[in-house]
C-alpha positions as CSV (number, residue, x, y, z in Angstrom):
1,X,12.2,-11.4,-31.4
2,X,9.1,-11.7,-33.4
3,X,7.9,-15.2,-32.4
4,X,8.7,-13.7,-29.0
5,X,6.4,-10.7,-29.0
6,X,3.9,-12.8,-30.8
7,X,3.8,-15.2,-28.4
8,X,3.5,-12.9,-25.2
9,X,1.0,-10.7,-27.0
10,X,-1.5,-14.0,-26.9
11,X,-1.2,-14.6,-23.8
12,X,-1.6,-11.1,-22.8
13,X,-5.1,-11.6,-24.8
14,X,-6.0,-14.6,-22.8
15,X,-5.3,-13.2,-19.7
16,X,-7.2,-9.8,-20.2
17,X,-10.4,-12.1,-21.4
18,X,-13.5,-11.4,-19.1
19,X,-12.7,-15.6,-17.8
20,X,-9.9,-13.4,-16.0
21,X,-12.3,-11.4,-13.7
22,X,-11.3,-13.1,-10.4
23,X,-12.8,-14.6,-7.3
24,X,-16.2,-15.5,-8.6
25,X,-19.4,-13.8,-6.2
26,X,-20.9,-16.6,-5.5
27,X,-17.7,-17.7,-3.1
28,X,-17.6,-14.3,-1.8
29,X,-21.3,-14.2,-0.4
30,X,-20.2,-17.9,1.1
31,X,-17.0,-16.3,3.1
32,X,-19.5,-13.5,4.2
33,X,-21.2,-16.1,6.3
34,X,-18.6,-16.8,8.4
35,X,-18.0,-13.6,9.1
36,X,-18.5,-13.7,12.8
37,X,-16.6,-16.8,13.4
38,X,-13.4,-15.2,11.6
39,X,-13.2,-11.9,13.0
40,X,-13.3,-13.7,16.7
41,X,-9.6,-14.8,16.1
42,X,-8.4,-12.4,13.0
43,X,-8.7,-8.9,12.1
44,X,-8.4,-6.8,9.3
45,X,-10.0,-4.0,10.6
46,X,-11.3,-2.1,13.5
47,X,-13.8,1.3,13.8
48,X,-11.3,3.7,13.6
49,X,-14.2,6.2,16.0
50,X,-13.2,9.8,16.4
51,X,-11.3,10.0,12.5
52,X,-11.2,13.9,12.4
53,X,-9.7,13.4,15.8
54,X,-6.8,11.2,13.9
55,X,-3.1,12.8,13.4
56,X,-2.3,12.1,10.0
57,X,0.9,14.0,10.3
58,X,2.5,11.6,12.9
59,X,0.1,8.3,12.1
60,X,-0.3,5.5,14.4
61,X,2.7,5.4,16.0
62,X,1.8,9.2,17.1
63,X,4.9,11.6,17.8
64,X,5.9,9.5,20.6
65,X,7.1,6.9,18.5
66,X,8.9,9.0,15.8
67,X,12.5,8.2,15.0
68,X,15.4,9.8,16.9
69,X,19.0,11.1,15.7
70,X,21.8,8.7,16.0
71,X,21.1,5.5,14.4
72,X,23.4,2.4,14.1
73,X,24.0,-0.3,10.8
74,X,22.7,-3.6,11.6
75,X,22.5,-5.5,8.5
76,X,21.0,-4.7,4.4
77,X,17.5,-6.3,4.3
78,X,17.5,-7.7,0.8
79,X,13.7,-8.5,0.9
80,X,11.7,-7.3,-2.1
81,X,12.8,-5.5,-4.8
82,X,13.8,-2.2,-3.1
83,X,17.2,-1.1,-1.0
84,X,17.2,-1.8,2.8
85,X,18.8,-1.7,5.1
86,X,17.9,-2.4,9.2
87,X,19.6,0.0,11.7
88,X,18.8,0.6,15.5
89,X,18.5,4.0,17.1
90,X,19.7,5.5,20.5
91,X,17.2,4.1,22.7
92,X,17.5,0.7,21.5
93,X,14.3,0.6,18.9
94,X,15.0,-1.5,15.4
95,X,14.0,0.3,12.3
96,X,13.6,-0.9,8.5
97,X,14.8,1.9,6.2
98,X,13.5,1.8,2.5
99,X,15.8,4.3,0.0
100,X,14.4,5.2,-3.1
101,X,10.8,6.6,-5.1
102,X,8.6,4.4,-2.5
103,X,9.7,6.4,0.3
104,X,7.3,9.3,-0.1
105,X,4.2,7.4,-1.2
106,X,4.3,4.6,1.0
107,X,4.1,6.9,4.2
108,X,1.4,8.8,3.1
109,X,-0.5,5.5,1.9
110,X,0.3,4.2,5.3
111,X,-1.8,7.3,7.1
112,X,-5.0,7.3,4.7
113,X,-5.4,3.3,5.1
114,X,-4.7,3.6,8.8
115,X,-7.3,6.7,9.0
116,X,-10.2,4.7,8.3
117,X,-9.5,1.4,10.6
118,X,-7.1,-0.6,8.8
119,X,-4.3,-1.7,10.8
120,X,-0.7,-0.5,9.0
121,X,2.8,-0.5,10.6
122,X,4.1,2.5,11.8
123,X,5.9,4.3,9.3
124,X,7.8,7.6,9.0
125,X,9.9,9.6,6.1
126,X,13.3,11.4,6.5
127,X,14.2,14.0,4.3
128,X,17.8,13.0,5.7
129,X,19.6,10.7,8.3
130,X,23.1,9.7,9.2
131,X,23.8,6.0,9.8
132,X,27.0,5.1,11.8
133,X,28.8,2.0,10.7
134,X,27.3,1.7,7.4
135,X,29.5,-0.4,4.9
136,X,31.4,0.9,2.3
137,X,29.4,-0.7,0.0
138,X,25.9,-1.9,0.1
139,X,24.9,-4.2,-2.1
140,X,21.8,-2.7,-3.5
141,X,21.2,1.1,-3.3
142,X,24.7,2.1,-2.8
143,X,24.3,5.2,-5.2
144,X,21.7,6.8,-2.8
145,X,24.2,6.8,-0.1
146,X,26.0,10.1,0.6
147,X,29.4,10.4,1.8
148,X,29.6,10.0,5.9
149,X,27.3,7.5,5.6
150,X,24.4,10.2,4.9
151,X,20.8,8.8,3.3
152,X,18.1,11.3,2.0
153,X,14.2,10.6,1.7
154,X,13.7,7.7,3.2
155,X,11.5,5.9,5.3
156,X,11.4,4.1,8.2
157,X,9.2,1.0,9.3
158,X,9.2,0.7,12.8
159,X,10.1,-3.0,13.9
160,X,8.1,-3.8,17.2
161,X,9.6,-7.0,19.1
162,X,6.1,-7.3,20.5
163,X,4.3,-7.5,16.9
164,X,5.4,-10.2,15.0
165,X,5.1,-11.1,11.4
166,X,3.9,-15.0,11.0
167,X,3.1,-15.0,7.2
168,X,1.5,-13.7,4.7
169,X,-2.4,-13.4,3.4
170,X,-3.4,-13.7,-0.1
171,X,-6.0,-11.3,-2.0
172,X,-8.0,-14.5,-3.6
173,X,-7.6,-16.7,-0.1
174,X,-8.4,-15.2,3.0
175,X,-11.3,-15.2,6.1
176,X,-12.1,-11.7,4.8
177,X,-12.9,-12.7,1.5
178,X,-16.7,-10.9,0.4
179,X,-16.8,-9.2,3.7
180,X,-17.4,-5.3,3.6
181,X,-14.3,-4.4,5.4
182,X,-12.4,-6.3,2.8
183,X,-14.3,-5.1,0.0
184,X,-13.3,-1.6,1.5
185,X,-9.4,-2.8,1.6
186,X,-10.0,-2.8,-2.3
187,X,-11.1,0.5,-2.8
188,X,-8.5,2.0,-0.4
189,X,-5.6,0.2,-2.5
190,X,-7.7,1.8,-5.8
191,X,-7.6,5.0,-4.0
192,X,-4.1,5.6,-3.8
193,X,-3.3,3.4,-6.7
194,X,-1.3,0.5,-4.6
195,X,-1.8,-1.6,-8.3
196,X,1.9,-3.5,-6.5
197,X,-0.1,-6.1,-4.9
198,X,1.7,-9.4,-4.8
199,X,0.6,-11.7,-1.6
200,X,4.0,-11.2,-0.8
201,X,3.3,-7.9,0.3
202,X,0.8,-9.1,2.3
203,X,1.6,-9.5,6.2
204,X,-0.2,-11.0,9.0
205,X,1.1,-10.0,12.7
206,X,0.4,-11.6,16.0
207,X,1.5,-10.3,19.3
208,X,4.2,-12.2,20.8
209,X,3.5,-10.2,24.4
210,X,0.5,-10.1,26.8
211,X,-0.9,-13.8,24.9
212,X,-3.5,-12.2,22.9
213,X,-4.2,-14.6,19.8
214,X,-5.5,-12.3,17.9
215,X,-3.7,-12.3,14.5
216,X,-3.9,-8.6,12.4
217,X,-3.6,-8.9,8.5
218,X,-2.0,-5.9,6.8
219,X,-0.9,-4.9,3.5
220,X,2.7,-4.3,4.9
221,X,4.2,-3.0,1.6
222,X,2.7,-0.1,0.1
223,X,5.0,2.1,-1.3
224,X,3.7,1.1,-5.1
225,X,1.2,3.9,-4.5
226,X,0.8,7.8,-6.0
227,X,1.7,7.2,-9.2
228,X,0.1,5.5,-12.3
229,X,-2.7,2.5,-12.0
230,X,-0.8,0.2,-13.2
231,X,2.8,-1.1,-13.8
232,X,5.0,1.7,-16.2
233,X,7.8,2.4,-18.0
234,X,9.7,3.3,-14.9
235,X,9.3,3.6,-11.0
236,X,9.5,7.1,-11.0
237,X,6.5,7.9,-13.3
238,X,4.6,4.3,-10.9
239,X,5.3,5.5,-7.6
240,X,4.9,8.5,-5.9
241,X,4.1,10.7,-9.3
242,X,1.7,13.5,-8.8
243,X,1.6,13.7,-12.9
244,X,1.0,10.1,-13.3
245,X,-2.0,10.2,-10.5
246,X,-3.3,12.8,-11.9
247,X,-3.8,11.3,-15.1
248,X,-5.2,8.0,-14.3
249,X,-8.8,7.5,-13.6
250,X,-10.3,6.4,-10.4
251,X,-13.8,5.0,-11.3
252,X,-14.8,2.9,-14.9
253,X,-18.2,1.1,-15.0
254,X,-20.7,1.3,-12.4
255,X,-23.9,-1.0,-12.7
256,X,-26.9,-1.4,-10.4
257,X,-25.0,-3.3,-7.7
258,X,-21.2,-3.5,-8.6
259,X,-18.8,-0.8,-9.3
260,X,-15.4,-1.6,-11.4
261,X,-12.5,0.4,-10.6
262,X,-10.0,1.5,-13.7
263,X,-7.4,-0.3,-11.4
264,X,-4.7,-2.3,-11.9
265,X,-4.6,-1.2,-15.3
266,X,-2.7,-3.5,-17.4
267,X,1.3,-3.4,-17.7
268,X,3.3,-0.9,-19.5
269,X,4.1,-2.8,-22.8
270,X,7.8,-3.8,-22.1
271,X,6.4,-6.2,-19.6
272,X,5.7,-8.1,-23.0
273,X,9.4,-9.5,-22.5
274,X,8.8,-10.3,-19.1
275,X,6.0,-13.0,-19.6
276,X,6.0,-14.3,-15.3
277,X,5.5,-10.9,-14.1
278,X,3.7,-10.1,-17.3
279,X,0.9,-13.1,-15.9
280,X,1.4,-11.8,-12.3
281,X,0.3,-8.0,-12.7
282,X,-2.9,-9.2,-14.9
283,X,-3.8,-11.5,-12.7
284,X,-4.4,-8.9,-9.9
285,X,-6.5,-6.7,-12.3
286,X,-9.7,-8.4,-10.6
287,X,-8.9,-6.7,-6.8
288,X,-10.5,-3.2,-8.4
289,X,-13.2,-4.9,-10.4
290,X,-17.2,-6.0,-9.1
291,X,-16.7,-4.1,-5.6
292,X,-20.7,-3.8,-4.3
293,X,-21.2,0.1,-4.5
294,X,-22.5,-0.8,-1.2
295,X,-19.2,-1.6,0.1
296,X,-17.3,1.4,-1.9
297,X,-20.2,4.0,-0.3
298,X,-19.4,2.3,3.2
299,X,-15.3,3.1,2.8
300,X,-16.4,6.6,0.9
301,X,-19.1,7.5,4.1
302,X,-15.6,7.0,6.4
303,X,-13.1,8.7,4.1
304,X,-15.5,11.3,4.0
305,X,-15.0,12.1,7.9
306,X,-11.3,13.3,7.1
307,X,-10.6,17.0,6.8
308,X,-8.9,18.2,3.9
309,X,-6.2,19.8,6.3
310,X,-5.7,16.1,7.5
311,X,-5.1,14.5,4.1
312,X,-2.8,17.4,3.7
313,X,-1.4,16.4,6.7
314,X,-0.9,12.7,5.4
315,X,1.3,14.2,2.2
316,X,3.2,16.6,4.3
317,X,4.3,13.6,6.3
318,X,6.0,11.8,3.1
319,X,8.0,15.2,2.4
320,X,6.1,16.6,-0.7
321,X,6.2,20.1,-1.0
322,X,3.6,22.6,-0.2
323,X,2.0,22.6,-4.5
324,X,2.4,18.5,-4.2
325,X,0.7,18.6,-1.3
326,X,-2.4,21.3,-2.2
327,X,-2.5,19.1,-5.7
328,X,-2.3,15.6,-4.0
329,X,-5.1,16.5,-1.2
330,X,-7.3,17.8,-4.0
331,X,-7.3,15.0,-6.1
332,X,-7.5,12.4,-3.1
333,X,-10.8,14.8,-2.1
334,X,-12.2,14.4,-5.9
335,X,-12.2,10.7,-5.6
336,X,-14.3,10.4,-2.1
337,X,-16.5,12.8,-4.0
338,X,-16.8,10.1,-6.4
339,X,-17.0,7.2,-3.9
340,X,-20.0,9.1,-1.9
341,X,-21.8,9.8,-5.4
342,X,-22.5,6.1,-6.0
């Protein structure tokens, strides 16, 4: 057990060494060149225009595309490491339904990155819904199912046949890479402290209808957000944890050009016996650091346009109570404060 913790304490030295810092500048300022070239056939993301015109209550799917009331099993997703399960409502439309703590948080997180231009899926939270034909056992989740088939806070990812998913994108690989709007994707995920961000999680769509070949790169999974900066002892005090956001800290050094964000913080220290994710979560602790305060003023100037009702609006969406959501909104506020400052 010793040699053991010994062991994985060294390489949790190495890997917090400054060596560790990420994608170096110099290949950032190179993608930034072919800037114009890449966003002819990709996007990541678009002026968002009128944003205090934006409903953060309904997001972009809007009301028209909220869920209905009867809803029919299809089959458990058993992607990623939280229960699914795929069900289809009365007129027909396929929905992903995530149980568990990343309900809340990842529809909220959904609104605020859609807000200011980048493209999400259409998400929405139910405090409770009724599946007919649901097994009698699911295979993961099965103690958040109510008798009659009966699921609480939950929520639901709309799955458009004319948006398709075609891969994934990775932070450290992609036509974004030392492009503003990207740099801007980094101090969104520091923002609402998304620090779950595996390239898995990562989704680029294309639309199958109308032969547009324009492909749309998301961050499809963010439910990892609202909570503490980092990995913790447990999902609930990670994800969607008005205590644990309200202890970490946004912003830690700021120079003349860069800004570093105290985000991903390192693991909770029983990741110690977990060396591969251990190695994983460090090695995405470079996403919050050397952001151009250029680029964090740019995504501050935007954030800036929303109205405090609106980013209420956004938490009220994910089913937090009126104090949550007064005490989430105000803290969300405090940060573009600090953004704008730089």
């Amino acid at each position: 057990m010793f040699k053991t913790l010994l062991r994985n304490f060294v390489v949790l030295a190495l890997l917090s060494a400054p060596c560790w810092a990420g994608v170096p500048r110099e290949k950032q300022e190179g993608a930034h060149r072919n800037r114009e070239q890449i966003t002819q056939i990709s996007e990541l993301w678009r002026s968002p225009g009128d944003i205090r015109g934006r409903d953060l209550f309904y997001g972009n799917g809007g009301k028209e595309h909220a869920p209905h009331t009867v809803y029919t099993f299809i089959k458990e997703d058993m992607n990623g490491t939280n229960p699914k399960i795929r069900v289809r409502d009365e007129q027909g439309v396929k929905w992903r339904v995530k149980l568990g703590v990343e309900a809340r948080p990842e529809t909220v997180a959904s609104r605020l990155v859609w807000a200011v231009g980048y493209s999400t899926n259409e998400f929405y939270f139910l405090p409770e819904m009724r599946v007919e034909g649901l097994p009698a056992r699911l295979r993961r989740g099965q103690n958040l199912v109510l008798p009659g088939g009966v699921l609480r806070n939950v929520d639901l990812k709309r799955l458009d046949d004319g948006d398709k998913k075609v891969g994934i994108w990775r932070w450290r690989d992609n036509p974004f890479l030392g492009t503003r709007e990207f740099n801007g994707l980094r101090v969104m995920m520091a923002l609402i402290n998304n620090w779950d961000l595996k390239d898995d999680n990562n989704a680029i769509y294309k639309m199958v209808n109308g032969g547009s070949k324009e492909e749309s790169f998301r961050v499809s999974d963010l439910g990892a957000s609202f909570g503490s900066s980092g990995p913790s002892w447990t999902p609930a005090m990670a994800k969607g944890n008005l205590q644990s956001y309200e202890r970490s800290k946004f912003i830690g050094k700021v120079t003349s050009h860069d800004v570093d964000f105290d985000f991903p913080t390192r693991p909770a220290l029983k990741y110690l016996f977990d060396p591969p994710a251990l190695i994983e979560h460090l090695r995405m602790r470079w996403i919050g650091r050397h952001v151009p305060r250029a680029d964090a003023r740019w995504i501050g100037g935007l954030l800036s346009e929303l109205s405090e009702d609106q980013i209420r609006d956004a938490f009220r969406a994910g089913g937090y109570n009126s104090k949550q959501v007064d005490a989430y909104a105000r803290l969300v506020v405090e940060r573009i404060h600090q953004l704008n400052g730089l």
